[in-house]
C-alpha positions as CSV (number, residue, x, y, z in Angstrom):
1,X,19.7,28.5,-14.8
2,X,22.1,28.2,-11.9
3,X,25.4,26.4,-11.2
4,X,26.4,25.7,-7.6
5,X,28.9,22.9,-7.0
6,X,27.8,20.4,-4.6
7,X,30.2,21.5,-1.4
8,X,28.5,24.9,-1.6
9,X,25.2,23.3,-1.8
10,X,25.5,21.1,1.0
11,X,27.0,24.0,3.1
12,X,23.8,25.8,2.4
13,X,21.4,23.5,3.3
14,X,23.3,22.7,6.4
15,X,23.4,26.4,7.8
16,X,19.5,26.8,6.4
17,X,18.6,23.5,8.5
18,X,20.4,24.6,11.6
19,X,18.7,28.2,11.5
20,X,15.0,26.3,11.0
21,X,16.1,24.2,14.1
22,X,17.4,27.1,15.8
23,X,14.0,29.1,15.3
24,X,11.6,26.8,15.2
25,X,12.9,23.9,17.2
26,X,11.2,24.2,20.7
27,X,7.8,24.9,19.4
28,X,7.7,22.4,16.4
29,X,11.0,19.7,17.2
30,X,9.7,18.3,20.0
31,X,8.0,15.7,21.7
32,X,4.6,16.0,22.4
33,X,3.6,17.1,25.7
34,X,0.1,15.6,27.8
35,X,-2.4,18.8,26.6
36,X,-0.6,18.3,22.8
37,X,-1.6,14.5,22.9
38,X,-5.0,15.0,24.5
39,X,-5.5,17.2,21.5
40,X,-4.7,15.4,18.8
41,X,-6.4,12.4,20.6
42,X,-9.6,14.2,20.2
43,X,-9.1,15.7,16.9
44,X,-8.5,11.7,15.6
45,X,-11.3,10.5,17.9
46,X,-13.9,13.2,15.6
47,X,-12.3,11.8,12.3
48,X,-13.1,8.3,12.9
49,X,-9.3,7.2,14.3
50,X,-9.6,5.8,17.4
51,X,-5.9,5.8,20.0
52,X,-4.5,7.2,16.8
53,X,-1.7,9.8,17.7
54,X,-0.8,10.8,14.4
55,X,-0.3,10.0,10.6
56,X,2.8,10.1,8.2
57,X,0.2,11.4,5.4
């Protein structure tokens, strides 16, 4: 069992969520580009999901 007081623990998700963006931001936090939406075009196209880009599930 841990204790942290609630300044502390949003401190540390703040500097955890800017190093995440920091790393993994250009590759992952970004808009797609044409090849990345001709991909998932197709990719939707095989399952059955026609013009679907992409899916909150």
């Amino acid at each position: 069992y841990l204790r942290i007081g609630q300044d502390t623990t949003t401190e540390s998700v703040r500097r955890f969520a800017k190093l995440v963006i920091r790393l993994y931001g250009e590759q992952y936090l970004r808009a797609p580009n044409e090849e990345d939406t001709k991909r998932l075009m197709e990719m939707n196209e095989k399952r059955g999901w026609l013009g679907m880009l992409g899916s909150l599930d």
